[in-house]
N, C-alpha and C positions, 0 to 999 in steps of 0.2 A: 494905521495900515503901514506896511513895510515899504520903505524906498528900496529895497532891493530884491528886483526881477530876477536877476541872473549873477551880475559884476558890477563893482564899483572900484573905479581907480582913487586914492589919493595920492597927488604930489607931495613928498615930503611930509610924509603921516607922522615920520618921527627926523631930526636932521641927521643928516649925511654921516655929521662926528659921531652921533650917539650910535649909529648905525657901525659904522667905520670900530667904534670904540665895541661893540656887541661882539662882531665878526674878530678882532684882537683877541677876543677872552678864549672865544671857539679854535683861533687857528693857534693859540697855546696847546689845546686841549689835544689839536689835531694831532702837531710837532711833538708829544710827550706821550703818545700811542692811547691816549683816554678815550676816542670814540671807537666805535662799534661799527660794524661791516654790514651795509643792507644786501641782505640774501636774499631778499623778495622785490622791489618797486624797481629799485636799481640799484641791480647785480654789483656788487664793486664798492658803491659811494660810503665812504663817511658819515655815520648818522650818530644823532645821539636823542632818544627820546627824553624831555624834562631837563635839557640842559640847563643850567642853573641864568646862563644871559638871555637861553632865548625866554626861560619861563620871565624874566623879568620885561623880556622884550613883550612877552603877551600881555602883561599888566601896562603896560605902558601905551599899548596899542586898543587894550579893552575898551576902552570909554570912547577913543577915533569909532571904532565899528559899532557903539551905541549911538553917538551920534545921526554917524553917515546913514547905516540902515534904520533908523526909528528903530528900532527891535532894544530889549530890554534883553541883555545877553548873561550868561551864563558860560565860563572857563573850563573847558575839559581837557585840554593838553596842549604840549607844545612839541615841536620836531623842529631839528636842526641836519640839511645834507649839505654836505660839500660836494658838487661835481667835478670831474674833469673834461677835459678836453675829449668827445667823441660821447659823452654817457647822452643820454635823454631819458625822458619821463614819458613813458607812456598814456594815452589816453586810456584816461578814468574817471570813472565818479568815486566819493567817499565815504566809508562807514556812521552809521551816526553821527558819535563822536564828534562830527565834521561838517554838524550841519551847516552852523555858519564858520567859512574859513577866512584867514586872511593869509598871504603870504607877505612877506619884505623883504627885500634885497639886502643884504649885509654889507658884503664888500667882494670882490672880483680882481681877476685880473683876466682883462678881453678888452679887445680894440672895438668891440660893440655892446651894445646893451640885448642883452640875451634874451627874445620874450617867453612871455608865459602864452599860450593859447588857449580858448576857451570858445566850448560850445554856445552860445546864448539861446535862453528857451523861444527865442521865435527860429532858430535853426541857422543862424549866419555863424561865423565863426570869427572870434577877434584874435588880435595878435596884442598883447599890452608890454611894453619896453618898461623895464623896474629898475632905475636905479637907486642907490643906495639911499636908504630910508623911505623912497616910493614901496606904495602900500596897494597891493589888491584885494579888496574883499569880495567872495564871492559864493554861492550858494555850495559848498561842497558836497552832499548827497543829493541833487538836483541838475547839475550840469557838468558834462564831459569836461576835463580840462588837461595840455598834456607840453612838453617842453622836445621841439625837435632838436636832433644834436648840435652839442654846442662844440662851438668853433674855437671858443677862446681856451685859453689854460684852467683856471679853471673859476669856480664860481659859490659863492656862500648863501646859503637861502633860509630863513628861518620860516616857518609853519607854524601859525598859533590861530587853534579852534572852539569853538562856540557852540552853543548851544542855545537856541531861542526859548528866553524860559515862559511864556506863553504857547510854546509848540508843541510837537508830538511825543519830542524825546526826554524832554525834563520831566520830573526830576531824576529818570533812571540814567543817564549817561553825564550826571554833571559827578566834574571832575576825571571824566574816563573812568566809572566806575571803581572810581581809588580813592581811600580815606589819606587828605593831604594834613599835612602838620596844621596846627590854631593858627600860625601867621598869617594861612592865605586870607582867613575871616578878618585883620587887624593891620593889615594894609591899606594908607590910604593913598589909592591909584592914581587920586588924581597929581599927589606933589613926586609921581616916579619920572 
């Protein structure tokens, strides 16, 4: 049976450097005009789907979210958005793809730690503080979850999703419906 209702916090899923070190590769990528412009979730931000640090950040995190949730997980994508100062995220639930999410904090610059919100299925609503290398995993097509505007300059967030491969959506959503290169079969997760 699955430990995970709704959300699960880990401190320090991956450390701060590796995190600190992820968000460096991304805010190269930023400064040299290589991400993409989100037109749809939030207008404005910085995104890059399959970014090559976060997709390593989700290997790195895979085996954290098999632990924490008992679940027997499956890798369907990853996203990377940069926000600014004034953006938010509105409340949503997620596409398959997303059954099981995690988010982590990259790196920032803000005189607070920015939370993430989330509905929980008994209907209270949490507020979770992430910083960098803090890890939320949480049911992404199951519970509302949404970021009110943030106040600091700005903020790095990486996105890496799952799929419960005992669940509804495997095996049609593993990998986000996308044939990946032979490495992702020839990786071993656990020394990343």
């Amino acid at each position: 049976m699955s430990k995970l209702k709704d959300y699960i916090y880990v401190k320090e899923a991956v450390s701060a450097e590796v995190a600190d070190f992820a968000g460096k590769a991304v805010m190269i990528d930023l400064m040299t005009g290589q991400m993409d412009i989100d037109h749809d979730q939030v207008v404005g931000a910085k995104v890059k789907y399959r970014h090559s640090a976060c997709e390593a950040m989700m290997l790195k995190v895979w085996k954290v979210a098999e632990e924490q949730t008992g679940l027997e997980l499956c890798p369907t994508y990853s996203f990377i958005r940069h926000y600014t100062k004034g953006m938010d995220l509105k409340r949503h639930s997620d596409r398959p793809s997303c059954e099981i999410s995690a988010t982590v904090c990259l790196t920032y610059d803000s005189d607070y730690l920015w939370p993430i919100c989330a509905e929980g299925v008994d209907g209270t609503n949490a507020s979770v503080e992430l910083d960098r290398g803090d890890l939320m995993i949480y049911r992404g097509c199951d519970i509302e979850h949404w970021r009110d505007p943030l106040e600091g300059n700005w903020w790095l967030q990486a996105f890496v999703h799952f799929i419960d491969k005992n669940g509804p959506y495997y095996p049609e959503f593993k990998h986000d419906k996308k044939e990946l290169p032979s490495i992702y079969n020839n990786i071993d997760f656990m020394d990343i």
